[in-house]
N, C-alpha and C positions, 0 to 999 in steps of 0.2 A: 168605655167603662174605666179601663186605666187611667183616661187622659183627664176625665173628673175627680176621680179618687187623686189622682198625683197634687192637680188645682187647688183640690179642698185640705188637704194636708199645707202646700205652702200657704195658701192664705192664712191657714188656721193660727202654725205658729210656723215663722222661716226658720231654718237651723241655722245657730251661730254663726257658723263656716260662711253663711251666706249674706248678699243686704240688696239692698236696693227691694223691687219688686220683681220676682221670676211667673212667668207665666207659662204655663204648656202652651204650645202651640197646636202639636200634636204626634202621635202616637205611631207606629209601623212595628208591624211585629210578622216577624220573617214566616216564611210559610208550614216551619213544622210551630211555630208560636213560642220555641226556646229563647228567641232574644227581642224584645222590647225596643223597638229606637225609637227614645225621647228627644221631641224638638222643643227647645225652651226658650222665649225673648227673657231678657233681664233689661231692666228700664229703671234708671236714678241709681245706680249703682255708683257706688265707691273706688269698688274696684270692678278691677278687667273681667268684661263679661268671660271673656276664652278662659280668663283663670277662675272662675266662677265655673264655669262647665268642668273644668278639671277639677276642682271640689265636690261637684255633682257625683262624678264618675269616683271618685274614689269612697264617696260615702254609700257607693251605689247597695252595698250590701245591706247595711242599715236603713235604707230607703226600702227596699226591697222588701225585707221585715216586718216592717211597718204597713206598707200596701197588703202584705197578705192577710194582716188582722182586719183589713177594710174591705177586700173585695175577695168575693168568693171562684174560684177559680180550681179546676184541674188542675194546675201547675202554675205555679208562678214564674214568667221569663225572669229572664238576665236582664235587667236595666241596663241602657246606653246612653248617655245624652249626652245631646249635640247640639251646639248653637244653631236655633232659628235667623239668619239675617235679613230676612224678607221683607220686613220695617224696612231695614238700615240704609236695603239697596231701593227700595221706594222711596223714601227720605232722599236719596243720593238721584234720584232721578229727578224730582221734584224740584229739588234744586237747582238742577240743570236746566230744568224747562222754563222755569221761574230767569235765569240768569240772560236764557236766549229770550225771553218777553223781553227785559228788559234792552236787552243788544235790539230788536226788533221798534221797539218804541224810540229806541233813542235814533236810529236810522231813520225813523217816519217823523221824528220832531224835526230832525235837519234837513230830509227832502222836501216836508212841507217850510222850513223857515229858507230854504233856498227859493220857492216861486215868489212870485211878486209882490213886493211888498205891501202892499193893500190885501191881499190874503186872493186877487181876484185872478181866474184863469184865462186861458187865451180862447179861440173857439177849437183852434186845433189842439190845446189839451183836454179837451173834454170827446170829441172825437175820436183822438185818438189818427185824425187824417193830420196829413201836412201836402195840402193839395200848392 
């Protein structure tokens, strides 16, 4: 419920303080329900997503305010938010796996441009015997 309400406010209009695209990722709210932890990606920003989150966290009040006129609730938590990185280290893996295909290919272009030069094997490389 928060984590929509939070969504449709940034889409709606971003706050100054803020640029790029922020997105909820998602929501944790401790077990008596006092504190709210927001996880947010920021994407095409200008500036520093971490100093984006530290503008978050200090307009959290005003944030807060505004979410209670939208969702009806018992008590409104405490806003926290905190950079989502879960992209960033996917991103970052991806690109690693991506780096080793290529280490990989370029090993299988040299083993194969090291056999014979006709492109043809011997009977024992195909076997796998060397009787």
């Amino acid at each position: 419920m928060l984590r929509e309400a939070l969504s449709g406010m940034f889409q709606r209009s971003l706050p100054e303080y803020l640029d790029g695209m922020v997105t909820v990722v998602s929501v944790k709210m401790t077990p008596d329900i006092r504190i709210a932890k927001i996880y947010v990606s920021i994407y095409r920003a200008t500036t520093d997503p971490d100093l984006q989150v530290k503008r978050l966290n200090t307009h959290a009040p005003e944030i807060r305010k505004n979410l209670a006129g939208l969702v009806s609730m018992k008590f409104m938590p405490e806003l926290r938010f905190y950079r989502d990185d879960t992209l960033d280290a996917a991103e970052r893996i991806d690109q690693l796996l991506q780096a080793v295909r290529r280490d990989d290919e370029a090993r299988g272009l040299r083993s194969h441009h090291d056999s014979d030069e006709d492109g043809t094997t011997t009977p024992q490389d195909r076997d796998g015997d060397a009787d």
